[in-house]
Each structure stands twice: as C-alpha cells, then as structure tokens.
C-alpha positions in Angstrom: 119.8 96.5 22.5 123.5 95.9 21.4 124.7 99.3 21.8 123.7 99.4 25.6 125.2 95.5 26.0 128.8 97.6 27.5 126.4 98.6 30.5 124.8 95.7 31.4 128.5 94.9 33.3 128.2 93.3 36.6 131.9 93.7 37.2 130.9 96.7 38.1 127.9 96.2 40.6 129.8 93.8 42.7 132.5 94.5 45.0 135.7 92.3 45.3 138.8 92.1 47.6 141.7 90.3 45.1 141.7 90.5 41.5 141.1 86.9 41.3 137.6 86.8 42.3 137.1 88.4 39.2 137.1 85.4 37.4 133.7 83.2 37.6 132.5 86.7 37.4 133.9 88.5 34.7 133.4 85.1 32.6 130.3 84.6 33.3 129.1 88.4 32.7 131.3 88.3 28.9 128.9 85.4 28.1 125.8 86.9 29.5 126.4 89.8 26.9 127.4 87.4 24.2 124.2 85.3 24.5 121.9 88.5 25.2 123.4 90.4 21.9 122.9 87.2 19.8 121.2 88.1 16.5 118.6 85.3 17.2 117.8 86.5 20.7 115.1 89.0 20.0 113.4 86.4 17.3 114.1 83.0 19.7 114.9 84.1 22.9 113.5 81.2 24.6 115.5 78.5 22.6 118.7 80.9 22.6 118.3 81.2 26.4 117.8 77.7 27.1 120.3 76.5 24.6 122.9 78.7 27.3 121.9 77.3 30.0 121.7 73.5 29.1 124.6 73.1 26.8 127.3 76.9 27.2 126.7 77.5 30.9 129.8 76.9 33.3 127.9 75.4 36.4 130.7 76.5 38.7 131.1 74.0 41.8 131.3 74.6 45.3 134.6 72.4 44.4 135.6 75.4 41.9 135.1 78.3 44.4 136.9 75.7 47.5 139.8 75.5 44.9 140.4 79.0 44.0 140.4 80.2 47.4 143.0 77.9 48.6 145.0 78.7 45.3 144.9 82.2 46.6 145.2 81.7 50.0 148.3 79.7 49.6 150.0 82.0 47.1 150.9 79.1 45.0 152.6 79.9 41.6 152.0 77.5 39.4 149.4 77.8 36.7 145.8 77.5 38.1 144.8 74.9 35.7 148.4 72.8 36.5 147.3 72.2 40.5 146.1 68.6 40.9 143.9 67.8 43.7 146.3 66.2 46.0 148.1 69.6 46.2 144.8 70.6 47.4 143.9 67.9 49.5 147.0 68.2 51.6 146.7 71.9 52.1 143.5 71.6 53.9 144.8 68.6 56.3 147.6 70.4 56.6 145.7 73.3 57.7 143.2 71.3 60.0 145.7 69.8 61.9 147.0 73.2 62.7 144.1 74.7 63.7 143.2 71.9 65.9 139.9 71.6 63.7 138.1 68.8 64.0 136.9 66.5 60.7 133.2 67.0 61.8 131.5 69.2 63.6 129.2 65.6 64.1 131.0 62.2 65.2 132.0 60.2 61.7 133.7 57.3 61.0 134.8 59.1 58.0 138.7 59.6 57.7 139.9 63.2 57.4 141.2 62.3 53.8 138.3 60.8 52.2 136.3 64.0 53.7 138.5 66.4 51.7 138.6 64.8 48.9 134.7 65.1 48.5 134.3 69.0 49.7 137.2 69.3 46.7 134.5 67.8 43.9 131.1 69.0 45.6 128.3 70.7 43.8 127.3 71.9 47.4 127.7 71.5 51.0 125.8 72.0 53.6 126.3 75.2 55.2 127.8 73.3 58.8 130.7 72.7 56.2 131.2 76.0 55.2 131.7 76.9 58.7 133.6 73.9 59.5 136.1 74.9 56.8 136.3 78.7 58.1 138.0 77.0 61.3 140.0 74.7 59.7 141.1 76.6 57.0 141.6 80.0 59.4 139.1 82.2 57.2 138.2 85.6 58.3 134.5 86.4 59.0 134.2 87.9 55.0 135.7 84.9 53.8 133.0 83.0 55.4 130.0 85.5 54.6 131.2 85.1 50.6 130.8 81.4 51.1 127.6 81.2 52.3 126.2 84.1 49.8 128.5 83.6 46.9 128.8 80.2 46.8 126.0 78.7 48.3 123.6 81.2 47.3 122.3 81.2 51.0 121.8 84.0 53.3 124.8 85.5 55.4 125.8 84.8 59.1 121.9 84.4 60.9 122.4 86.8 63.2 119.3 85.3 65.3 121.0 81.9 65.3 123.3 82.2 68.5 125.7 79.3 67.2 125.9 81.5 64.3 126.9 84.9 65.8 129.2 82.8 67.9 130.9 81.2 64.8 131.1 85.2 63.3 132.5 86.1 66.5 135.3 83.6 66.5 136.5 84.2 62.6 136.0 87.7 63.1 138.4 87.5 66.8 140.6 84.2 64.6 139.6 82.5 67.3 139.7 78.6 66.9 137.0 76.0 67.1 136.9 75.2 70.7 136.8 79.1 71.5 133.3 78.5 69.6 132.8 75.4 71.4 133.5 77.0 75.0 131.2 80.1 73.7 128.7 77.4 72.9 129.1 76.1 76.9 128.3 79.5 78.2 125.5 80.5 76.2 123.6 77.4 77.4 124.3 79.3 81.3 123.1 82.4 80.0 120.2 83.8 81.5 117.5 85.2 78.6 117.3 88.9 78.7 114.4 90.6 76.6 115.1 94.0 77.6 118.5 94.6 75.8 118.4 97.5 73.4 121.5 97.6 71.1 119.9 94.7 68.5 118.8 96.8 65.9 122.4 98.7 65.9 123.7 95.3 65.6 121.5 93.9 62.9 122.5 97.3 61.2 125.9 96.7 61.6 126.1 100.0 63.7 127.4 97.9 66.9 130.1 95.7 66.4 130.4 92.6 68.7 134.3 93.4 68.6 134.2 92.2 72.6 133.0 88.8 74.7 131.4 90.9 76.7 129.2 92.3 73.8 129.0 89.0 72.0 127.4 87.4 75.7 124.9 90.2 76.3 123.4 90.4 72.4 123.3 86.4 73.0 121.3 86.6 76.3 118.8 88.5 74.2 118.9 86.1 71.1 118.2 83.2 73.8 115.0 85.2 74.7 113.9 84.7 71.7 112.6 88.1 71.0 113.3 88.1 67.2 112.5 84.7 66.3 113.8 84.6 62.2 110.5 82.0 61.1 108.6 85.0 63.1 106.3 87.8 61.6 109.4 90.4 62.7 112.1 88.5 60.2 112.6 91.0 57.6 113.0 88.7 55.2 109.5 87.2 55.8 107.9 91.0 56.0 109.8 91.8 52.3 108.6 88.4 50.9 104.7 88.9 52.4 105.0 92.5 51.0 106.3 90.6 47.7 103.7 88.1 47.4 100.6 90.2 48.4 101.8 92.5 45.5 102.3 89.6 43.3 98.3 88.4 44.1 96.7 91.5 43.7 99.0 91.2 40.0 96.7 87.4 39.5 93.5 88.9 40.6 93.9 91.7 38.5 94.7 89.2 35.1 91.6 87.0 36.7 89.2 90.1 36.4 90.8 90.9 33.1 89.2 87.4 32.0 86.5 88.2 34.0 85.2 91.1 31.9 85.7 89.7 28.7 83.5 86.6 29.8 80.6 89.3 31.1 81.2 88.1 34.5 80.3 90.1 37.8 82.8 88.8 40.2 85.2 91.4 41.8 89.0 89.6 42.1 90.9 90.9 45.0 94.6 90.1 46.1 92.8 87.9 49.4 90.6 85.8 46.3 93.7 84.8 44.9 95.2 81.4 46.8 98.7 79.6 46.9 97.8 77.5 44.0 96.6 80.3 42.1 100.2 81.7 42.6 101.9 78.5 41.5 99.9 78.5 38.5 100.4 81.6 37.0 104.7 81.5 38.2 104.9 78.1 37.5 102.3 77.9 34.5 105.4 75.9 32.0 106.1 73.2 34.4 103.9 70.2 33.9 101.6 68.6 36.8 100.8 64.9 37.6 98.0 63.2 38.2 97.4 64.2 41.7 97.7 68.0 40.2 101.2 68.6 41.8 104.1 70.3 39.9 106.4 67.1 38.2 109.4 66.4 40.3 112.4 69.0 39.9 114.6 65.6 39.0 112.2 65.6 36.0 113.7 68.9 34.7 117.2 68.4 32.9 118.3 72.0 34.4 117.7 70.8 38.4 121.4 71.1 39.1 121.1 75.0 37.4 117.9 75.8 38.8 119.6 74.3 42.8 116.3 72.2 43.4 113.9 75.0 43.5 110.4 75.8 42.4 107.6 78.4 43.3 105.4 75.7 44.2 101.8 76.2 46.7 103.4 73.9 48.9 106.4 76.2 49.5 104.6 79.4 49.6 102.4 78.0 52.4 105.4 76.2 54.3 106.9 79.7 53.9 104.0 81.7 55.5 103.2 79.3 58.1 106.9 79.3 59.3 107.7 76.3 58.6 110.6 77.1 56.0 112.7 80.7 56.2 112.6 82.6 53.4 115.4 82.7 50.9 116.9 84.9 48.7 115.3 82.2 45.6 112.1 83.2 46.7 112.4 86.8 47.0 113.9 87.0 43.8 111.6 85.3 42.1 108.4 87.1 43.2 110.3 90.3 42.4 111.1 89.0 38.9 107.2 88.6 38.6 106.2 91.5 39.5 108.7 93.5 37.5 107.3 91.2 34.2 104.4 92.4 34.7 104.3 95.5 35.6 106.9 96.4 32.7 105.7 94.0 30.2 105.4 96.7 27.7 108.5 98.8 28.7 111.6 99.0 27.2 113.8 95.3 28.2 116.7 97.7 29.2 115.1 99.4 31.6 112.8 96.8 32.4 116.4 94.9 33.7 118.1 97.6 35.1 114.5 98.4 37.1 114.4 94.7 38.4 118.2 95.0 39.6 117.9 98.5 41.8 114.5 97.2 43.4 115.8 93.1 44.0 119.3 94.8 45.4 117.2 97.3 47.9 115.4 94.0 48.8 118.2 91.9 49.7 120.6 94.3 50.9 117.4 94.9 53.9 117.1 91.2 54.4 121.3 91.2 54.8 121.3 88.8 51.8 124.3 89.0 48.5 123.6 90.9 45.9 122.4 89.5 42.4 125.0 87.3 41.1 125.6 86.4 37.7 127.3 83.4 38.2 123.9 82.1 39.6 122.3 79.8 36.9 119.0 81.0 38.4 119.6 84.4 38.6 121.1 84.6 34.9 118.1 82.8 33.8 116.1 85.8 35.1 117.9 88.3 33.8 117.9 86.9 30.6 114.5 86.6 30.4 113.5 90.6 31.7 115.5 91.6 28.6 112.7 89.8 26.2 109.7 91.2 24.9 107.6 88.8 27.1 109.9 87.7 30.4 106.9 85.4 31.9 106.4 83.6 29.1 109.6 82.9 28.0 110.5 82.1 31.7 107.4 80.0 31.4 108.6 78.3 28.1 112.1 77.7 29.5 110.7 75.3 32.4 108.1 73.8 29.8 111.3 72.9 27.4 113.3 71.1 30.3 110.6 68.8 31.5 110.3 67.8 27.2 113.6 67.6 26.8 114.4 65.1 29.5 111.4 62.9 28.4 
C-alpha cells in the first residue's frame, strides 16, 4: 500500500483558483497519507482511524475558511497567523456598509458587530448567511458556490429555488442586495410559464442567464413549478433511489445468504428489504434505545466530525417521501456501501480509487462538489475503503464513539 500512498493526492483531483486554497487541502491530504501508511493501519485500522479523527484531525471552521478568504481578498501582508480578529471584524463592516448590505436578511435586534464577530468563530452557518456575506462582502457567483459546497458541505446554488437563481444572478452581474430584492418584487408579478424550453441547457450550464431578460423568463418557468427539487424529476432524488434500490437488493442478497445456511425457503428481494432493514445493516455499530431508535448523534463524541448525520430509517423515509432533499451525505454514503460490498475482496487501492470515479460521476450529475478531503466524513470513508473490511470498520468506528463518550 505505501508505495501507491504518492497517488492517492487530492491536490490533484480538485481544482483551485489562488494558491492559497491549497492549504486546508494540501494539509489535510499530507495527513490522510500519513495516517493511511501507518505501520499499524493494516493490523488496527479501526483504532488508528478513529484515533485521527478524535484526537489529530483539524476540524476546520466555517470561521477558518471566513478568515482565509478575507485574508486573501484583502491582500493583507502580514503573517496569517499574526491577524487578530478585530482586523477581521472591521473588514467585513467595513465592507457592509459599502455595499449597502443589510445585517440580516430577517429583522434582528442584533448589532452589526456582535453579528460578525460570531460568523468569525462559527462551526457553521446557515446557508441565508453565506449568501448574506456574498452581498456584503461583494463575492463573485464562484466565491459563493465554494461556500456552500466547500464549506458547508451543502449543495451549490438550487437552481429550482428562484430566490436562489436570483441571488446567482446578482453576484454573477455584482449586483447589490436590493437588485436581488427588486428581482425578488418582480418574480412575485411573474406570470408561471410551463412551456419554456431552454431549462435543461441551463441546468447544464449550456445557457447562461448572463441577461434580466433571461434570468425573468427561466423564473416564470421555475414559478410553474415544473421541476419541483423534493419531486421524482430532482436528479439528486433519481441518483439516491437508484443508490438505495442497489444498496437493498445488496441486504436481501446477505439476508438469503443467511437464509440458506439456516435451510430456509424464503426468496429475499430488494422490495423484501425495508428502511429499517437499511439502517441496520449501515448503521449496525451505532447503539439503539429502548424504543429501538438509533442513540442520539450528541451521544457520539465525533457529532461535530460526522456534521449531525446518520443513515437512520427515519431519514431514508423522510427522504423518499419528500419531505427532506437529498444531500450529498446521503449519496455518499450509500455509494460507500455499495462499493464495500461489492469490492470487499478487492484490492483497497482500487477498491478507493473505484469509489472516487463512481461518487464524482454521481455528484458532478446532481451539480454537487466533488469529494473533499477536508470533510471529516468523507475522510472517514475513505479511510475505511482502504481496509481489508470497510463496513465493518466503518461499523466499529461509530460503535467506539458512542463507548467512548459513556
């Protein structure tokens, strides 16, 4: 495994616009080929990995990545390290005030300052923020898109959402937040209009809506709500039904493996296999209470890594009866599933590098970020495929948070 460690480089999958954005990056990559070409990987990979992740891993903020882009942004030249937080802080007024950006897009009591201060020392924000700060602090429409992908780990500018396309419009045009709130005025007028034909070019990125004239006539047909995201045509809920059907007929074919050996006569079949079935086989190291539903996330000392998230029934079926859009978490993680399973007994290299060209494909159609390393979650994952046994170490990694916070 060591002597293939040079080409597991994400430096090299990911593209960046300034040199500086190599640096969560390129760190975080250096020490995901430490930790992976540890002598006591291959023997404990499940205490090596976890070890990482609790106690080595650089949770990098929303604060961090906030920090370094106004350090950049403002050209300032003294060391990094050296720039106290009220250099910071005034920057961003500063730049508000300018920009005629309000301190919320909702009214607040809240001073101006005191709102800073916190986006500056953040492990998140909300994503309203993000765009909030891409008025106020002048961003161009790819400044804003690696915020919400990068940083928050979220999905890009919704192009179904029409405040959304009116908020890429305006960074992409520099326009300033009333444009966006005028835009907002006259999409309300807008009469619906089902029969416009250019939306595939522009989910494609093969129209630009470069003009106001554009921008209005793609809205009219948002407003008709032909394309509805929570809908059966989002095609990030086609990839993750394709995803999960795949990942059931997986369970019913282990269930039928147990089957036979017990001299059973039942036939498993992907439509046998339920949500919980799902959550117990994904989710077999987390520990259940009494009422038979997963522990709480705050139970596990890596919820901050692991953002809140779990593969739970209740989430699948909130998922497939629309009631939560799918996100790049979940797609990712039936993927990695899949890929365990249906490599367990191939080579961990190319088990990994497999999982990366299939996940990327995935995304890339669903117009979410690529893999990124500096995702807790996503390292975790990729540490595990290069293990003998990825689902159970991924498995024993969830079993040893929930132990080690009790």
């Amino acid at each position: 495994m060591k002597n293939r460690m040079k080409d597991l480089d994400f430096e090299q999958t990911v593209a960046f616009d300034r040199v500086e954005d190599f640096e969560f990056t390129r760190k975080a990559a250096q020490r995901f080929r430490q930790v992976v070409s540890l002598e006591g990987f291959e023997d404990e990979d499940a205490d090596v990995i976890f070890h990482y992740l609790y106690k080595e891993m650089e949770l990098v903020s929303f604060g961090d990545h906030l920090k370094r882009y106004i350090y950049e942004r403002a050209g300032l030249e003294e060391p990094y390290g050296e720039v106290t937080q009220d250099i910071y802080r005034d920057i961003v007024i500063e730049s508000f005030h300018e920009t005629c950006t309000p301190k919320s897009m909702k009214p607040t009591s809240t001073k101006l300052t005191s709102l800073v201060n916190n986006w500056l020392t953040q492990a998140s924000v909300k994503r309203e923020t993000v765009f909030l700060l891409g008025f106020g602090l002048k961003m161009s429409a790819d400044d804003v898109s690696d915020f919400l992908t990068r940083v928050l780990r979220e999905q890009d500018f919704d192009f179904h959402n029409p405040e959304e396309v009116i908020y890429w419009y305006c960074y992409f045009r520099q326009y300033g937040y009333h444009k966006a709130e005028e835009l907002k005025k006259e999409y309300a007028q807008l009469e619906p209009d089902k029969d416009y034909t250019e939306a595939s070019r522009v989910f494609s990125g093969g129209l630009c809506l470069d003009t106001e004239e554009k921008l209005l006539q793609y809205l009219a047909y948002v407003k008709a709500g032909a394309d509805d995201p929570m809908s059966e045509k989002s095609q990030a809920f086609q990839e993750f039904k394709r995803l999960l059907n795949r990942a059931k007929e997986i369970i019913a074919a282990m269930y039928q493996g147990d089957e036979e050996e017990k001299e059973r006569g039942k036939m498993w079949k992907a439509e046998d296999i339920s949500d919980s079935d799902v959550e117990k086989v994904i989710c077999s190291g987390i520990p259940v209470n009494k009422m038979g539903n997963l522990k709480k996330m705050s139970a596990s000392i890596l919820a901050k890594h692991f953002s809140q998230k779990r593969f739970s029934r209740q989430r699948i079926n909130s998922i497939m009866n629309h009631k939560l859009p799918v996100e790049r978490f979940d797609l990712i993680t039936l993927e990695f599933f899949i890929v365990s399973q249906e490599m367990q007994d191939d080579d961990p290299y190319q088990r990994y590098r497999h999982f990366l060209g299939e996940i990327q494909e995935v995304l890339h159609k669903c117009g979410m970020s690529e893999i990124y390393i500096v995702n807790p979650y996503e390292c975790f994952l990729l540490m595990c495929l290069l293990t003998d046994c990825p689902l159970a170490v991924f498995a024993d990694i969830w079993e040893m948070s929930y132990e080690e916070m009790e």
